[in-house]
C-alpha positions in Angstrom: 5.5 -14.3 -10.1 6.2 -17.7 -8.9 8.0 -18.6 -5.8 11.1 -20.1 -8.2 11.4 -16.5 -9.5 12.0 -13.7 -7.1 13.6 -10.7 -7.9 15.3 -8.4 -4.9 13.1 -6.1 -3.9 16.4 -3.4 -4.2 15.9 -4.2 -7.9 12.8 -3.6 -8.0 12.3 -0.3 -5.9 13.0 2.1 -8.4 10.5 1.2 -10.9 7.8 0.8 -7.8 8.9 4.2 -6.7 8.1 6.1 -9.7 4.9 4.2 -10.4 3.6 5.6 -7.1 5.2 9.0 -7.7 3.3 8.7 -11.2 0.2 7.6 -9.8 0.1 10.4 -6.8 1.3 13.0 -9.4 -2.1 12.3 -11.4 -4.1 11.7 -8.0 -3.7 15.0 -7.0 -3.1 16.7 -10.0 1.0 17.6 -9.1 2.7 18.7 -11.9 6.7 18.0 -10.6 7.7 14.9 -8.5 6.4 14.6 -5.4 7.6 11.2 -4.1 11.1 11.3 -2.3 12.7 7.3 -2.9 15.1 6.2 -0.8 15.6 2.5 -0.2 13.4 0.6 0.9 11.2 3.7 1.1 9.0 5.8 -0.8 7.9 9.2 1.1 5.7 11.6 0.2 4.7 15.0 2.3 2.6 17.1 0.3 -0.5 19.3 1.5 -2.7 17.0 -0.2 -1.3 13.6 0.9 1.1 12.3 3.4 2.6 8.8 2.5 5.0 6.6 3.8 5.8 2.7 2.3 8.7 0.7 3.0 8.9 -2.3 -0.5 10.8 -4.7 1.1 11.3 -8.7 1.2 8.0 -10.3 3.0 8.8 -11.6 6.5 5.5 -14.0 6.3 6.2 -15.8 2.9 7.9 -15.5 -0.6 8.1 -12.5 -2.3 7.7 -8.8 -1.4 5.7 -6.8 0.9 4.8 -3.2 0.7 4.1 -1.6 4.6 2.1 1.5 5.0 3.8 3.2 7.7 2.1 6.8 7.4 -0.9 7.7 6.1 -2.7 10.7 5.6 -5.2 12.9 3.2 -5.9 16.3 3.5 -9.6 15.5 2.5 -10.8 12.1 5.0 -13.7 9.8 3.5 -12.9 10.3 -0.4 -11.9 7.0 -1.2 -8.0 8.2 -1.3 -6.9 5.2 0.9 -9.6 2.4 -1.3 -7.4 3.9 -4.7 -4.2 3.6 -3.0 -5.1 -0.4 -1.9 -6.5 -0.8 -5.3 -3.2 0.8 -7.3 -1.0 -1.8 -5.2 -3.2 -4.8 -6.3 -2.7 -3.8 -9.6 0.7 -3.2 -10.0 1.2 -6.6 -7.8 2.8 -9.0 -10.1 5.1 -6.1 -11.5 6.7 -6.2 -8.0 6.6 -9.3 -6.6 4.1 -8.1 -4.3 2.2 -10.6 -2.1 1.1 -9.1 1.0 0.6 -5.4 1.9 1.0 -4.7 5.9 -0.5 -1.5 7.9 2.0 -0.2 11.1 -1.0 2.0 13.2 0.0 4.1 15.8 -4.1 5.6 16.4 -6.0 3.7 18.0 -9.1 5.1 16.5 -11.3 2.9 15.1 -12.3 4.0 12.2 -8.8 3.0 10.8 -9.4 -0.7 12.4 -13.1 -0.8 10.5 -11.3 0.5 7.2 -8.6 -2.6 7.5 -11.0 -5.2 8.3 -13.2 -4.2 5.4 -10.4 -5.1 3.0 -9.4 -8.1 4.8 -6.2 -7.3 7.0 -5.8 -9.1 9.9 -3.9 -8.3 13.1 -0.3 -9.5 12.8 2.1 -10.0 15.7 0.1 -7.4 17.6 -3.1 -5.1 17.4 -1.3 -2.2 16.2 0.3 -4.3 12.7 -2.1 -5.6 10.2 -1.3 -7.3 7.4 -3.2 -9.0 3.9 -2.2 -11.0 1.4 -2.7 -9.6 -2.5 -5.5 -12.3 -3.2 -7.6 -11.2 -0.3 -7.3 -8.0 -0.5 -7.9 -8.4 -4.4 -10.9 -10.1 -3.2 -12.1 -7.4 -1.0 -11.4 -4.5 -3.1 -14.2 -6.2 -5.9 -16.7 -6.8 -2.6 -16.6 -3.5 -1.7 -16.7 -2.4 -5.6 -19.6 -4.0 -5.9 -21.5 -3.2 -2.6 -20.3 0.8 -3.8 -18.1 1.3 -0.8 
């Protein structure tokens, strides 16, 4: 969307929260809803996953952000995370989306080697990371084509 056109992210929420529902539903294979929306957050605690995004106006430019708060697979190292990155590039323009920011409270780092590979960069301090959706469109083909 262009910066002359932006839609409230309130507006929007709805439809992104039933896109992830839709898209963790078939991920995993759950047959009833498992995304609980509330604005500006979409939560989901199931055995399999354990997801938290806030969709809200971007603090660092025009249009919307999405912020991973909590993230979390039952099964580590299956690429879980990688589809997740890759679903919010694609739905980007539906949603206004320009920049996708990571809140980590672990200091471990294999979470810091997973967010440099697709491009996020520390913002404010090292524990908030943040990427805009043409980088981390960028990354997300590197890495496709490497087979990360």
């Amino acid at each position: 969307m262009s910066d002359a056109f932006h839609i409230e992210p309130r507006l929007l929420f709805p439809h992104f929260a039933e896109e992830i529902d839709a898209f963790y539903r078939t991920e995993f294979r759950y047959r009833s809803r498992c995304a609980n929306p509330r604005f500006p957050t979409v939560d989901i605690n199931r055995v399999a996953v354990r997801l938290y995004l806030r969709f809200t106006a971007s603090k660092i430019g025009p249009g919307n952000a999405v912020v991973i708060a909590v993230i979390g697979f039952r099964d580590q190292r299956r690429g879980h995370g990688t589809r997740l990155l890759a679903k919010l590039v694609e739905i980007a323009n539906r949603y206004d989306i320009t920049s996708v920011g990571v809140e980590q409270t672990s200091s471990k780092p294999g979470i810091r080697n997973f967010l440099r590979k697709f491009g996020f960069k520390n913002h404010i301090d090292d524990r908030n990371w943040i990427v805009s959706i043409e980088m981390l469109r960028e990354h997300l083909v590197q890495a496709s084509e490497l087979g990360l």
